[in-house]
Backbone as CSV, one residue per row, in Angstrom:
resi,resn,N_x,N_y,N_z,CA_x,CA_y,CA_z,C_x,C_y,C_z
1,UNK,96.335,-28.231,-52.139,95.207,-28.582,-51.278,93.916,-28.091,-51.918
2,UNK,92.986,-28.703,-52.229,91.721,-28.237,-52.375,91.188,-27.676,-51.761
3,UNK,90.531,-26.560,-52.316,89.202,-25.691,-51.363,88.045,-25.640,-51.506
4,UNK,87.101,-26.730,-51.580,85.701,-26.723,-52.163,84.656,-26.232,-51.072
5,UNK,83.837,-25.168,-51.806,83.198,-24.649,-50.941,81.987,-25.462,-50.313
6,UNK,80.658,-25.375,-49.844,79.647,-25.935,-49.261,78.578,-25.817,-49.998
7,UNK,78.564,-26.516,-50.699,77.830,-27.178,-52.024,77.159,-28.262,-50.816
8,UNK,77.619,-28.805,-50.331,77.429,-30.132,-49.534,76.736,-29.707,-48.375
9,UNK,75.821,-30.304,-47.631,74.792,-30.522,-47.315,74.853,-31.206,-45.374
10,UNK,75.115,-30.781,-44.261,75.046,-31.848,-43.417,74.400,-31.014,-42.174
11,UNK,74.465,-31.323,-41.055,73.991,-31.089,-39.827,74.267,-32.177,-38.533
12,UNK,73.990,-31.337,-37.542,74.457,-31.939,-36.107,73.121,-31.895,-35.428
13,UNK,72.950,-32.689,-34.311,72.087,-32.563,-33.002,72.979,-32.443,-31.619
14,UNK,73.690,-31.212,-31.170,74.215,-31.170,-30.140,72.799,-30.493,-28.618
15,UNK,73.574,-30.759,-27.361,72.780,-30.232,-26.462,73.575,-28.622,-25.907
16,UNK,72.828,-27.434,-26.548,73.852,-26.090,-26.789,73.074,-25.628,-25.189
17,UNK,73.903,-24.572,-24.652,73.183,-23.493,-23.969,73.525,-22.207,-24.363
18,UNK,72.124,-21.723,-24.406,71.903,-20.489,-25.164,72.851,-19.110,-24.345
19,UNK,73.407,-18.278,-24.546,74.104,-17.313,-23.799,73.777,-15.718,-24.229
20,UNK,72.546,-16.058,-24.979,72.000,-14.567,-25.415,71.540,-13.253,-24.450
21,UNK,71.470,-12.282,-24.789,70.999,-11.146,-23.564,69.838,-10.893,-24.410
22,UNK,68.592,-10.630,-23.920,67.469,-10.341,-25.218,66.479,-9.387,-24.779
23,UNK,66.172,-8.476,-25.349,65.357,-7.575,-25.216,64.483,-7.328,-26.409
24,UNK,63.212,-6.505,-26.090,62.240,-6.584,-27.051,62.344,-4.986,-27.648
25,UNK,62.252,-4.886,-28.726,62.542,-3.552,-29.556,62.313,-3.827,-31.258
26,UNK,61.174,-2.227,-31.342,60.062,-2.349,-32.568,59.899,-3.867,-33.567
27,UNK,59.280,-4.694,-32.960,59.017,-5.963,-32.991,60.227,-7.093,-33.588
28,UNK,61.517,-6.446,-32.763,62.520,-7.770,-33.649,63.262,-8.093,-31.913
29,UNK,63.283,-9.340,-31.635,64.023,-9.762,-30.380,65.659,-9.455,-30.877
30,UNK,65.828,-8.306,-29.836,67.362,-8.116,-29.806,68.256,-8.694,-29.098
31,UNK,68.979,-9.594,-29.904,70.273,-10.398,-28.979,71.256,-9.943,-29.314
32,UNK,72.647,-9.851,-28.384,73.846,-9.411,-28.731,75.188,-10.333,-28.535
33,UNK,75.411,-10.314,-29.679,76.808,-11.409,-29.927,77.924,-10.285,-29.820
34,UNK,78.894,-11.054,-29.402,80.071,-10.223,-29.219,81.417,-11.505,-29.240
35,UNK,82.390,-10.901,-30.016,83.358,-11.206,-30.444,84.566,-11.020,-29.921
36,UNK,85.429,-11.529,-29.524,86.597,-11.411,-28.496,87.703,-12.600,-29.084
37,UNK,89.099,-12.196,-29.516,89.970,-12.473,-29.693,89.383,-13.532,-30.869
38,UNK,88.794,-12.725,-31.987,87.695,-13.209,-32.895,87.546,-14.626,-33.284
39,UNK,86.820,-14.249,-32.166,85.826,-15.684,-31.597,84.533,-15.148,-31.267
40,UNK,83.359,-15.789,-31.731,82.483,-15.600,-30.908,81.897,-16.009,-29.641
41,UNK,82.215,-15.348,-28.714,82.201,-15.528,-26.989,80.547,-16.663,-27.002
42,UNK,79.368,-16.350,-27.701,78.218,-16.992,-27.787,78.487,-18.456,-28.262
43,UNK,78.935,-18.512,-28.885,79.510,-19.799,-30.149,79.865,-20.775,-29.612
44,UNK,79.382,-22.068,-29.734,80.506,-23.231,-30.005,80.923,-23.750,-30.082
45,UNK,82.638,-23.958,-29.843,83.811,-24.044,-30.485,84.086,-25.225,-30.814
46,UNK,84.678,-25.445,-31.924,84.865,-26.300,-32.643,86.317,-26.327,-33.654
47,UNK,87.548,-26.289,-33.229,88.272,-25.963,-33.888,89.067,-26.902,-35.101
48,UNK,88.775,-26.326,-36.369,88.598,-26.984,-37.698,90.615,-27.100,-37.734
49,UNK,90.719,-28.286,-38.531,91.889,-28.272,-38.686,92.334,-27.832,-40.569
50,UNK,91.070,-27.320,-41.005,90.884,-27.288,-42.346,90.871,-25.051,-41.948
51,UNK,91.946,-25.183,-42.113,92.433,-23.565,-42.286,93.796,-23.027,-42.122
52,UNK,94.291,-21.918,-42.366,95.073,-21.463,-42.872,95.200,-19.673,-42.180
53,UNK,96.173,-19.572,-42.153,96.306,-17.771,-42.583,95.850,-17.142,-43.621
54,UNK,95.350,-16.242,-43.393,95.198,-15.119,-44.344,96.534,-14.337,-44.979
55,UNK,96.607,-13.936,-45.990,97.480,-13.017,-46.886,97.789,-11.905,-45.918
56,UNK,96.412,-11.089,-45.679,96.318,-9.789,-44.966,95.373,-10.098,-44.214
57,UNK,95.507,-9.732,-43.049,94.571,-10.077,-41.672,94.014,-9.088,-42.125
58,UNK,94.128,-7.603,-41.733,93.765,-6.664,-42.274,92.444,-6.429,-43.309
59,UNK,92.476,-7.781,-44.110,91.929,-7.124,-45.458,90.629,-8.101,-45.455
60,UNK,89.463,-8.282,-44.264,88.191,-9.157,-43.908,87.657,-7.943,-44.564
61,UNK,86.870,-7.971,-45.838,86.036,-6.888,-46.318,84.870,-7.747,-46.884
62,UNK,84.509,-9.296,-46.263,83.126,-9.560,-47.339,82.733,-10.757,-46.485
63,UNK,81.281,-10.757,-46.231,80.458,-11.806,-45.472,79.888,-12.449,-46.605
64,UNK,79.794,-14.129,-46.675,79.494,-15.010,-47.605,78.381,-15.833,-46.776
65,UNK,76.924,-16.131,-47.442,76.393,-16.728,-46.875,76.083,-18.042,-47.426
66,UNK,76.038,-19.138,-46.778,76.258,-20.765,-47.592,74.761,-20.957,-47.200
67,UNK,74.764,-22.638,-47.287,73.692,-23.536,-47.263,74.309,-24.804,-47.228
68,UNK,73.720,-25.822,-46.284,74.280,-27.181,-45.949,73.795,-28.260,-45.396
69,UNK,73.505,-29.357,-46.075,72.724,-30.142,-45.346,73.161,-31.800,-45.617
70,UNK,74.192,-32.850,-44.350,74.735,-33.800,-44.898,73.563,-35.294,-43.765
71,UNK,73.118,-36.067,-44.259,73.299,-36.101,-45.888,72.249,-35.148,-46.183
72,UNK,72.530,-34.988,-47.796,71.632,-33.933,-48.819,70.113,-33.955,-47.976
73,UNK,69.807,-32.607,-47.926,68.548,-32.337,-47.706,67.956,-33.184,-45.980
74,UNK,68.925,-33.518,-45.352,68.492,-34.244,-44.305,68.931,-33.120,-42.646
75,UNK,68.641,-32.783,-42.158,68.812,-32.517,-41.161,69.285,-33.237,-39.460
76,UNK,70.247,-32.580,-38.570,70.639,-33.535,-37.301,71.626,-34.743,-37.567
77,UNK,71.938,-34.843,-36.800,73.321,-35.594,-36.547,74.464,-35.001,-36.688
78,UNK,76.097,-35.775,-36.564,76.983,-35.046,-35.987,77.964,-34.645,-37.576
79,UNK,77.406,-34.868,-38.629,77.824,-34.997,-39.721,78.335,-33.729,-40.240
80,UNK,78.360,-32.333,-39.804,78.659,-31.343,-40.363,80.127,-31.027,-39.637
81,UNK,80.015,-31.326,-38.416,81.249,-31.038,-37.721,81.982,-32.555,-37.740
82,UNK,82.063,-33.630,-38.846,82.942,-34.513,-38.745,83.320,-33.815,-39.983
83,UNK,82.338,-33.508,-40.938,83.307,-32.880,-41.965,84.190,-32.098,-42.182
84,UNK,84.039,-30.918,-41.204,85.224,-30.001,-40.602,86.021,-30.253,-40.429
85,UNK,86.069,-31.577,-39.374,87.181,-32.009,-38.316,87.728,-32.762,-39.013
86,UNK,87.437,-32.981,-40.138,87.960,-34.293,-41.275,87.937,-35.744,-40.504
87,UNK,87.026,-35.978,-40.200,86.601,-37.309,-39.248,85.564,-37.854,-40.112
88,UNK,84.596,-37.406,-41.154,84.005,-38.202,-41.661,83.933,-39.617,-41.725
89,UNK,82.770,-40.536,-41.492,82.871,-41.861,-41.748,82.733,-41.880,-43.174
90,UNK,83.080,-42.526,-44.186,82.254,-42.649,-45.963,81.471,-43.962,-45.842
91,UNK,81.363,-44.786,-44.479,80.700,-45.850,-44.192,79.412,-45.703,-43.561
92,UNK,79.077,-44.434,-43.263,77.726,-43.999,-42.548,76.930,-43.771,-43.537
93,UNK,77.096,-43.544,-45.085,75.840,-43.413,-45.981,77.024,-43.198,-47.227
94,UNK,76.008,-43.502,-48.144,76.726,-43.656,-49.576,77.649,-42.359,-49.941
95,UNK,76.741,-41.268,-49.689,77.073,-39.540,-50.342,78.257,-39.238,-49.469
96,UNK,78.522,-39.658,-48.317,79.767,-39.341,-47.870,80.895,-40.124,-48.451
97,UNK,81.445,-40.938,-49.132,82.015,-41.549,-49.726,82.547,-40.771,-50.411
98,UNK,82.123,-39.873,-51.248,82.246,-38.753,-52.375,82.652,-37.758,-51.835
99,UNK,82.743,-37.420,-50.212,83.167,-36.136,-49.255,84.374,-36.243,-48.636
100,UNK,84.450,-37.750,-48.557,84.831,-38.052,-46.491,86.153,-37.390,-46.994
101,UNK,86.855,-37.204,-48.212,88.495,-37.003,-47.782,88.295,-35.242,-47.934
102,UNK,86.978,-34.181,-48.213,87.407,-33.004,-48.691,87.847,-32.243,-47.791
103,UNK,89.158,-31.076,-47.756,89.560,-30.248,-46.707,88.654,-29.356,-46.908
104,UNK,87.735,-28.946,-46.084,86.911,-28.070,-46.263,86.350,-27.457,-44.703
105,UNK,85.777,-26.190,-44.780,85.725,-25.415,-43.267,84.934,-24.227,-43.715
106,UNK,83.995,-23.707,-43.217,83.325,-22.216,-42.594,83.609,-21.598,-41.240
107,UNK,83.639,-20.747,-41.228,83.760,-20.111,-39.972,83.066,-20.579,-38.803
108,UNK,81.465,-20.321,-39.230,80.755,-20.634,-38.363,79.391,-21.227,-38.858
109,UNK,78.591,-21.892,-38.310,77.748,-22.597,-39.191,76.109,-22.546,-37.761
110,UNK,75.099,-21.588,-38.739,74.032,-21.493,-37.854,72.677,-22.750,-38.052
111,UNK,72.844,-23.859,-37.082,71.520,-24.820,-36.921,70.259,-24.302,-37.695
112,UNK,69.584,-25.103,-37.238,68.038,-24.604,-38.026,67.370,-24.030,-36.555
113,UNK,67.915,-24.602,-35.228,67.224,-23.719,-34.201,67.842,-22.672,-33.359
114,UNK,68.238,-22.153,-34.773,69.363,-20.485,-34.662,70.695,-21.209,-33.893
115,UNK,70.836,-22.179,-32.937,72.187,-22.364,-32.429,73.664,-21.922,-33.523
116,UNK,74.369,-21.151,-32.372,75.462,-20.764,-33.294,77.007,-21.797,-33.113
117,UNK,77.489,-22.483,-34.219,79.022,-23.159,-34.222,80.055,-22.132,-35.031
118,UNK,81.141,-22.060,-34.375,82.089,-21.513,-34.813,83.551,-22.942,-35.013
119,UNK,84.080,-22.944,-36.611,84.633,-23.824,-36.228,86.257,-23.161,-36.656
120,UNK,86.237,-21.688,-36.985,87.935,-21.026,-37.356,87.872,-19.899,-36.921
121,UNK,89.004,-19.418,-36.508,88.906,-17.977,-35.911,88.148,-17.150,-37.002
122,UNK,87.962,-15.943,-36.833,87.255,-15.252,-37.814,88.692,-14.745,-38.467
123,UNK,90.077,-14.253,-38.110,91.146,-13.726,-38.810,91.781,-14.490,-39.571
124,UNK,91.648,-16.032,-39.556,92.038,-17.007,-39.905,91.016,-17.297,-41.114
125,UNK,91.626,-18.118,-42.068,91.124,-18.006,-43.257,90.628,-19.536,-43.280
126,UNK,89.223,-19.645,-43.867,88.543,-21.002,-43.738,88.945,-21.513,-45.410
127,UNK,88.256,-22.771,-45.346,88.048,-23.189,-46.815,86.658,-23.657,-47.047
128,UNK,85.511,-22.162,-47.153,84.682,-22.570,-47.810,84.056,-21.794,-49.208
129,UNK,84.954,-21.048,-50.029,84.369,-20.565,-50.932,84.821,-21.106,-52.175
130,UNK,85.885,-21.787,-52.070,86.503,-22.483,-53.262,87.074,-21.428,-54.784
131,UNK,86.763,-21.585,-55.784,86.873,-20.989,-56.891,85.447,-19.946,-57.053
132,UNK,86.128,-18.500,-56.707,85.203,-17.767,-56.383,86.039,-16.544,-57.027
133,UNK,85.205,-14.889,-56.890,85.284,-13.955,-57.260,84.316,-13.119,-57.040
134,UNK,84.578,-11.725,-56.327,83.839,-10.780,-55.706,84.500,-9.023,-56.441
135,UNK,83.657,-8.775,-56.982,84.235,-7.610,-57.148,85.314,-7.278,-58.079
136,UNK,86.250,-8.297,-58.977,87.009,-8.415,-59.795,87.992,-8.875,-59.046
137,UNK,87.930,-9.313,-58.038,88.752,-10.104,-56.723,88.822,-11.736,-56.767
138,UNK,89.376,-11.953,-56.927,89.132,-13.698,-56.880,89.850,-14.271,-55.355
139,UNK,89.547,-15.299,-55.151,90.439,-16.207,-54.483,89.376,-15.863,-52.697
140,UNK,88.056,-15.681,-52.856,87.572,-14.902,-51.795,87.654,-15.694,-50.165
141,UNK,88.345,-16.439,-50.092,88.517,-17.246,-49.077,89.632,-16.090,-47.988
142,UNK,90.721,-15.342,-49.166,91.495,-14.743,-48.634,90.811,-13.364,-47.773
143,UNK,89.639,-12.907,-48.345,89.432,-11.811,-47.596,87.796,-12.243,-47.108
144,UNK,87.327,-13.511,-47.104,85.660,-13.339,-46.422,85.810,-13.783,-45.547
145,UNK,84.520,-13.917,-44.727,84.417,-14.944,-43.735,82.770,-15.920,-44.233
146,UNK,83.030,-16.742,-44.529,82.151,-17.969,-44.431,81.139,-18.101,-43.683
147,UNK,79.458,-17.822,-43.749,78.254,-18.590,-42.607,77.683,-19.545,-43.063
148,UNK,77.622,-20.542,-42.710,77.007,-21.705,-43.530,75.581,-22.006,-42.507
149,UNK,74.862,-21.687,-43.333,72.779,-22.234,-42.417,72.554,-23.254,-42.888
150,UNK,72.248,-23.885,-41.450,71.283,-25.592,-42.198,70.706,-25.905,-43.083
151,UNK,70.535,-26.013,-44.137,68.761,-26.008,-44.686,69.827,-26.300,-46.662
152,UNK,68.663,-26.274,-47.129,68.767,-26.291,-48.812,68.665,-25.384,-49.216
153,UNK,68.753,-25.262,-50.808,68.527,-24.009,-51.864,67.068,-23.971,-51.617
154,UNK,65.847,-24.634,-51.172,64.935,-24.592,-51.389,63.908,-25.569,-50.571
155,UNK,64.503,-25.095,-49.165,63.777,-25.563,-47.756,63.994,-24.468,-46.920
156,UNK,62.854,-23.523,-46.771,62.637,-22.916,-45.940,63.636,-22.052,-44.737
157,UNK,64.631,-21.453,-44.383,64.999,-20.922,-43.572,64.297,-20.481,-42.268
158,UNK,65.009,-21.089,-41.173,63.890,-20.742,-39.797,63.969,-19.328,-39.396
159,UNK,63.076,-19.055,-38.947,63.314,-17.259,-38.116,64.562,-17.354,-37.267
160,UNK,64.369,-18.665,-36.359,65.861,-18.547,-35.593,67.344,-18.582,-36.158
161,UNK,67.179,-18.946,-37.482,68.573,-18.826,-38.481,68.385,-17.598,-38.623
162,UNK,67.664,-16.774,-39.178,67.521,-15.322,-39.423,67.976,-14.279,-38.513
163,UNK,67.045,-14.947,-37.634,67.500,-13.783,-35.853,69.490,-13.764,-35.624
164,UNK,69.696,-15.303,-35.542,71.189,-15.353,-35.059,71.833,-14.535,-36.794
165,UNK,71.719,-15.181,-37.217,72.736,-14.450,-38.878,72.486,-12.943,-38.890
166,UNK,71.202,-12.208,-38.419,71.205,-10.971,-38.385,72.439,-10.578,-37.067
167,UNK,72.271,-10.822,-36.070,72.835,-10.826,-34.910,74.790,-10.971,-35.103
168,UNK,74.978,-12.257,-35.881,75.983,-12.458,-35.883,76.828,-11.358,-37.119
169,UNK,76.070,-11.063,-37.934,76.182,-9.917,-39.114,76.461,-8.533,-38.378
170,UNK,76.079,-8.059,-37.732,76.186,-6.576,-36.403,77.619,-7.231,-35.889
171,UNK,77.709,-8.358,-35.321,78.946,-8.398,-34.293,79.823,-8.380,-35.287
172,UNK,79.895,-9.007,-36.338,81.210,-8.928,-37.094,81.380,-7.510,-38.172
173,UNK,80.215,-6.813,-38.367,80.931,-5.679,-38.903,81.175,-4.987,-38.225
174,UNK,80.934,-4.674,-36.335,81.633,-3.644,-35.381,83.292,-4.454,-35.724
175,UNK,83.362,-5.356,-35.535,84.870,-6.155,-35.045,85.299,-5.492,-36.724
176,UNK,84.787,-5.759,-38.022,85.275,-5.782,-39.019,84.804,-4.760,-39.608
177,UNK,84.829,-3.573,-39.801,84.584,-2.738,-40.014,84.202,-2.624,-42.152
178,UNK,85.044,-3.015,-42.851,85.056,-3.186,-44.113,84.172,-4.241,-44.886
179,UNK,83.425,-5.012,-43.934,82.229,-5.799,-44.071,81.180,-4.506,-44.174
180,UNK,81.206,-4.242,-45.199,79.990,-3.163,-45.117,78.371,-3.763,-45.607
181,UNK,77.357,-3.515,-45.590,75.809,-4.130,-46.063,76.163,-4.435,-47.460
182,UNK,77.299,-3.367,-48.464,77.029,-3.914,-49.798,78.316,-5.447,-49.886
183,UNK,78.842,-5.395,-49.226,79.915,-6.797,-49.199,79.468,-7.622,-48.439
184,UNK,78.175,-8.189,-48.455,76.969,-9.413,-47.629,76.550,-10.130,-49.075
185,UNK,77.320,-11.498,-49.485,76.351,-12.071,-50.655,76.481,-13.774,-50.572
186,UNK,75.596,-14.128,-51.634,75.630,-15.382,-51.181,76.664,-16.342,-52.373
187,UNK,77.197,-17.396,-51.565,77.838,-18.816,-52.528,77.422,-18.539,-53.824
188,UNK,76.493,-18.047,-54.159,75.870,-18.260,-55.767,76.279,-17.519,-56.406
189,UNK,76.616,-16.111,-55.773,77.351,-14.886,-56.081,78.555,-14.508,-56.548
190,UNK,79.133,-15.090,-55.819,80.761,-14.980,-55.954,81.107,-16.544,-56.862
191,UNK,80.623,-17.661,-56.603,80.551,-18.561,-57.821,79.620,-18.884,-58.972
192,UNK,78.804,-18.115,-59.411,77.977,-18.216,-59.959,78.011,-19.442,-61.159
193,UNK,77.418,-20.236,-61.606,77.260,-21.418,-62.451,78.125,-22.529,-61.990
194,UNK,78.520,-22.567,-60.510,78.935,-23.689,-59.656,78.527,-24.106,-58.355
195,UNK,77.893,-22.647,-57.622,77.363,-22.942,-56.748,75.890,-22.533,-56.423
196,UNK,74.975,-22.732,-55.667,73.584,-22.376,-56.214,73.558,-21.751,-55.010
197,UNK,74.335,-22.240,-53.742,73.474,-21.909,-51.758,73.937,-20.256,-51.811
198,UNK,73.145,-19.612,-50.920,71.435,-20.097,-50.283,70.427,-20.585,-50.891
199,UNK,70.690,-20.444,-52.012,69.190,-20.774,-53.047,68.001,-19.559,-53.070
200,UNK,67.002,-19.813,-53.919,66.009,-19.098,-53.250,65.362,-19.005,-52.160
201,UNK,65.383,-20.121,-51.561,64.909,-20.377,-50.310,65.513,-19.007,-49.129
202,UNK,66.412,-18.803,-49.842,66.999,-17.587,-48.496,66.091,-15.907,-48.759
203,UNK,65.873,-15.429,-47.471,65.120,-14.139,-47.725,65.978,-13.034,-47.403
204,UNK,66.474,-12.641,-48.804,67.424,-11.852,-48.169,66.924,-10.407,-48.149
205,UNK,65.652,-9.765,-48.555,64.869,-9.110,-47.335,64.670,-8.900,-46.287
206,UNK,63.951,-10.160,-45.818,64.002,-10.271,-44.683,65.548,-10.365,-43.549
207,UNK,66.595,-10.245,-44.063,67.491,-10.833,-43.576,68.187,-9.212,-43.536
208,UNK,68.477,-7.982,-44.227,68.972,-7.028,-44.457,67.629,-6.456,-43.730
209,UNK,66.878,-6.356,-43.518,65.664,-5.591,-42.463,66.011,-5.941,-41.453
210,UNK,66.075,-7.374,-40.710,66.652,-7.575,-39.190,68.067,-6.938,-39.133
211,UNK,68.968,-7.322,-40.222,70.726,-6.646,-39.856,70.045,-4.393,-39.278
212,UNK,69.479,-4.383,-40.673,68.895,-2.472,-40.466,68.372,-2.506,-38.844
213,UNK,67.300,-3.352,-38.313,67.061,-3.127,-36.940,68.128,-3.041,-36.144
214,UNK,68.875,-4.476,-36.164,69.184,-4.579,-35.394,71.130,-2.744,-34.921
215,UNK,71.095,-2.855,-36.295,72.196,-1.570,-36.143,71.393,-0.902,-35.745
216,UNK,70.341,-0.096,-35.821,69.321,1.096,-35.676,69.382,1.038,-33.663
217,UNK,69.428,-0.352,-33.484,69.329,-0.263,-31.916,70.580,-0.233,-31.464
218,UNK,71.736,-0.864,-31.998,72.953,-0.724,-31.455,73.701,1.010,-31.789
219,UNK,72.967,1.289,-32.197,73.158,2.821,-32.709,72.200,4.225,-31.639
């Protein structure tokens, strides 16, 4: 079975309701996600038929952050979660033609207006890192978990992708403890000269300052 990671590009327009608790603290809006029978209770659901078991449940020690936009560079419509669900049309635009059969899956995948999708348990092993390596570790599908954000290598990231990925980053290292700040990297990282997402476009400054707040308050 193939495992190609999210190189590929799509998005949805669903009608979500928000389920956040939010409070204001030293200028970052604090929301709290929480995780239950690892799932995110906020999230959702969307259950991918593109996954598998893990080796070792046990052994979730690394957060991977993607980039995705189908078609390329386009935003909205239901195109990210047909790709999951392996429902793709290859008759809705040319570039899916080249997709519609790939088994492919992230965990969870954050909109451009922060909305959060979850489409595999978090213990359950997705297929989005493909031919990868972390640490002298290969095969990183077996021990990460997958976030895939709307957007390109080099379109802007919204604050509301930022806010939820900080947010969703806190809930899964209480649940996962071995997700530590230095095991947070991106697609480009662990595949380097195959995959490019987040791109530069991602601030990962800014993105490790909201995760620091937001522990500093859950602390």
């Amino acid at each position: 079975m193939v495992q190609i990671a999210s190189y590929l590009n799509y998005s949805m327009n669903v009608d979500f309701v928000h389920f956040y608790n939010a409070t204001e603290s030293v200028g970052v809006r604090v929301e709290t996600l929480t995780i239950d029978q690892h799932r995110c209770t906020q999230a959702t659901y969307f259950p991918s038929p593109h996954a598998d078991e893990r080796p070792d449940e046990a052994d979730i020690s690394l957060l991977v952050v993607h980039s995705i936009s189908l078609p390329p560079g386009e935003f909205g419509g239901p195109y990210i979660t047909d790709l999951f669900m392996g429902t793709l049309d290859p008759s809705v635009h040319p570039y899916f033609q080249e997709i519609a059969g790939l088994k492919v899956s992230a965990h969870a995948v954050i909109r451009r207006n922060g909305k959060l999708e979850q489409y595999v348990d978090f213990n359950r092993r997705a297929w989005h890192a493909g031919v990868s390596s972390w640490c002298g570790r290969d095969r990183c599908n077996d021990f990460s978990i997958g976030v895939e954000l709307e957007g390109t290598d080099h379109t802007p990231y919204t604050d509301e992708q930022y806010r939820t990925l900080a947010q969703l980053t806190v809930a899964l290292q209480q649940k996962y403890p071995k997700i530590s700040n230095t095991n947070i990297t991106g697609h480009e990282d662990i595949a380097p000269g195959r995959k490019t997402d987040p791109g530069p476009a991602f601030n990962w400054n800014d993105y490790r300052q909201q995760v620091a707040a937001l522990t500093k308050q859950d602390g």
